[in-house]
C-alpha positions as a Markdown table, in Angstrom:
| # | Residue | x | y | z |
|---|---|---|---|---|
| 1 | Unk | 137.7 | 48.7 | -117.9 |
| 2 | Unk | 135.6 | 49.4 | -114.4 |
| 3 | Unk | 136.9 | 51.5 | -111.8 |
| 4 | Unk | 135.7 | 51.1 | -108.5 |
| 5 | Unk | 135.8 | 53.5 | -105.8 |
| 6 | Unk | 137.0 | 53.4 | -102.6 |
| 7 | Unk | 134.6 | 54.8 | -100.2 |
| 8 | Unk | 134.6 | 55.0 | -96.1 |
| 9 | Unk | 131.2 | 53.4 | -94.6 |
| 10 | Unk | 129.3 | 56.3 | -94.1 |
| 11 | Unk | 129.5 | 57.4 | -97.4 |
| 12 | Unk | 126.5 | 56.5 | -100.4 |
| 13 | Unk | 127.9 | 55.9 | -103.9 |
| 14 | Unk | 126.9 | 58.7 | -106.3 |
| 15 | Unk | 126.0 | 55.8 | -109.3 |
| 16 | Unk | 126.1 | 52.5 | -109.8 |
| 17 | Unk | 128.7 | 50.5 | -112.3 |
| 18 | Unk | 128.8 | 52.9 | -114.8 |
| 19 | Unk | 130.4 | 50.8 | -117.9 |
| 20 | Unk | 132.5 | 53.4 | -120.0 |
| 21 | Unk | 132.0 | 53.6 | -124.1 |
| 22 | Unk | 135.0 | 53.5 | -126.0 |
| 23 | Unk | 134.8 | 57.2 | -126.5 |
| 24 | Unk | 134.9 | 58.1 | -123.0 |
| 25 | Unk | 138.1 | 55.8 | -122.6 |
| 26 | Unk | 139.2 | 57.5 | -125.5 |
| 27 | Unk | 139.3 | 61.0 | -123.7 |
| 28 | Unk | 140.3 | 59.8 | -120.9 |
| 29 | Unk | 143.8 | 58.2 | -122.3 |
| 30 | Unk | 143.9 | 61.4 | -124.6 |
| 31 | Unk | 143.3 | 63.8 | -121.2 |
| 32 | Unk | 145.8 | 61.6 | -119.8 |
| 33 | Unk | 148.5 | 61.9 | -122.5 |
| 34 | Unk | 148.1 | 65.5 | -122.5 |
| 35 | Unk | 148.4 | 65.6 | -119.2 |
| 36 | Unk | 151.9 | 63.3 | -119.0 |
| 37 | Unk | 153.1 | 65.7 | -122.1 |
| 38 | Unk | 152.6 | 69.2 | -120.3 |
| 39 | Unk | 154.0 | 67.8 | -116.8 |
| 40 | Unk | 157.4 | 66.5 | -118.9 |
| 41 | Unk | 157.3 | 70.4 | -120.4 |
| 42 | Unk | 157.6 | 71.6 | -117.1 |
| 43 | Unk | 159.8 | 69.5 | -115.5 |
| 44 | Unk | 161.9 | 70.8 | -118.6 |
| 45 | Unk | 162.1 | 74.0 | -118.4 |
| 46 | Unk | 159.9 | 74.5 | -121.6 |
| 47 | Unk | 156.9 | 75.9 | -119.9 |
| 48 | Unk | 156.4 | 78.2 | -117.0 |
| 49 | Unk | 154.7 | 76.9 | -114.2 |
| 50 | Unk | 151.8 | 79.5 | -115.3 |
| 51 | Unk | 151.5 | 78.5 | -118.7 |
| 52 | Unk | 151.5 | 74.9 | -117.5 |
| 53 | Unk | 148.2 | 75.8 | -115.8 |
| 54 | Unk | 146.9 | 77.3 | -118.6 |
| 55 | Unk | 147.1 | 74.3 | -121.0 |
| 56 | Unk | 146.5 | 72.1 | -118.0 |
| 57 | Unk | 142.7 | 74.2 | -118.3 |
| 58 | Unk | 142.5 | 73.5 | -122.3 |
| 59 | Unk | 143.2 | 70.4 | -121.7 |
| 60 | Unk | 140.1 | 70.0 | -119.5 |
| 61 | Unk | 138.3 | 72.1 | -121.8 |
| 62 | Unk | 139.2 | 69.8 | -125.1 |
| 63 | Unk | 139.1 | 66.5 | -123.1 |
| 64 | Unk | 136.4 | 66.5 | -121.0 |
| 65 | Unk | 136.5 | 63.2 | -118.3 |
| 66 | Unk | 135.0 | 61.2 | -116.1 |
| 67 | Unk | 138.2 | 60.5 | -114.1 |
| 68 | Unk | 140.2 | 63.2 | -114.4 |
| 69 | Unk | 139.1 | 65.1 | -111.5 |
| 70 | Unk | 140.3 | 61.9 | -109.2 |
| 71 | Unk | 144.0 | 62.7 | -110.5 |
């Protein structure tokens, strides 16, 4: 998987091709299930919109990505 981003003219990119090992797309599908999991919590009813922050930071913690902070 390569993701490419989308950048205006004036802008440099910060690296170049980075190719992802299979434990950083490992995180990153985990980060993302964890993610999908606590939203449907919310959306629920089963979590307050403050503990859905709070979880939403562990997750970050436990699952450290590369692409999470573009979501």
């Amino acid at each position: 998987m390569q993701v490419t981003k989308i950048m205006n003219a004036d802008q440099n990119p910060t690296s170049s091709g980075h190719r992802f090992t299979q434990e950083e797309l490992q995180r990153e599908f985990n980060y993302m299930q964890a993610e999908r999991i606590t939203k449907k919590l919310l959306e629920l009813g089963r979590i307050t919109k403050a503990e859905f922050e709070k979880i939403m930071a562990e997750n970050r913690r436990t699952f450290p990505t590369v692409l999470s902070p573009l979501f």
